[in-house]
N, C-alpha and C positions, 0 to 999 in steps of 0.2 A: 443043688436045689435052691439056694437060698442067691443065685445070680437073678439080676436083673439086667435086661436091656434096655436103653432107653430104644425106640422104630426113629421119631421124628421130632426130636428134641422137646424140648417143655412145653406141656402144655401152655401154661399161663404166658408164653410168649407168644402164643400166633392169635390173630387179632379177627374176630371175628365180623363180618360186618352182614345185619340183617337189618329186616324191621324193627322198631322199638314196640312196643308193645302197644302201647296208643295208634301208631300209624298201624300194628294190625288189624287194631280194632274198628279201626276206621273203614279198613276195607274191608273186614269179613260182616260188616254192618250191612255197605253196601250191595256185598256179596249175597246175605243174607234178604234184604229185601227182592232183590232180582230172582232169587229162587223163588220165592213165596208168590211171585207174579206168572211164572213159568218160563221165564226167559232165560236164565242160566242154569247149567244142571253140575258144572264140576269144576274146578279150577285146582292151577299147579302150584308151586313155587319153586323158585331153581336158583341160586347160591352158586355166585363165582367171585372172583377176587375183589373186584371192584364193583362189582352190581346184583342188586338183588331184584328177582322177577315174578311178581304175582299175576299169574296167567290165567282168563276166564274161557273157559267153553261152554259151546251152547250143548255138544255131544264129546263124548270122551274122546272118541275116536278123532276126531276133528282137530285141524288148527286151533291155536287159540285167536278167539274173537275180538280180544284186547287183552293187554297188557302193561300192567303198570310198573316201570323199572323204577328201581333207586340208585344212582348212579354216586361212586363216589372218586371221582378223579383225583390222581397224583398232585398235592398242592392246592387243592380245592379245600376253605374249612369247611363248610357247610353241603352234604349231599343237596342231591338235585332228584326231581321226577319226574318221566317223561311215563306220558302216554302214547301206545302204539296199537295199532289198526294191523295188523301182519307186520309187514316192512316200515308200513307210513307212520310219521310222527305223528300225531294229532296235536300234541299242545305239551308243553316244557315249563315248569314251577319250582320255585323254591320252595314253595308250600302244597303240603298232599292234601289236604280241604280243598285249594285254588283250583286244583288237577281233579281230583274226585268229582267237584262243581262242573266238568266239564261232561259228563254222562246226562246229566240232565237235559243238555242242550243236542244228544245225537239221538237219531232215531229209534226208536224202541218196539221192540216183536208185537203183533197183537195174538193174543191168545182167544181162541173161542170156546 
């Protein structure tokens, strides 16, 4: 009763890599105003080794409509963030305000 197994070694050894909590705030801000206009209604987030992905949809069901990665490559210090249209890049930052600033400038749903 009193065995333990470890599944997948120590925790405190595997390195997590997400948003920091400033840069979530930043987007579920953005997130936050876009609903309140009626343009967005859901978004995801999705966690892999090297990149983290905050996904907006206009409908659940649907693709997402953009996407903002945090990319952290092999030997890179500092991440990076890229915005994406489906497949297309839109615009690539060291800074997530620089990238976030780029919404302003695309076109935006009109609601009636």
């Amino acid at each position: 009763m009193d065995n333990l197994i470890r599944l997948q070694g120590d925790r405190k050894s595997v390195a997590r890599f997400f948003f920091t909590r400033g840069e979530l705030g930043q987007l579920l801000s953005l997130y936050a105003s876009r609903v309140a206009s009626g343009e967005w209604r859901d978004y995801a987030l999705d966690q892999l080794d090297d990149m983290v992905l905050f996904s907006i949809f206009r409908h659940s069901q649907e693709r997402p409509l953009y996407s903002v990665a945090k990319v952290q490559s092999k030997g890179q210090r500092r991440p990076s963030f890229a915005l994406f249209s489906g497949p297309k890049r839109i615009k690539t930052s060291q800074n997530l305000g620089d990238l976030l600033a780029t919404f302003d400038k695309l076109p935006r749903l009109v609601t009636g």
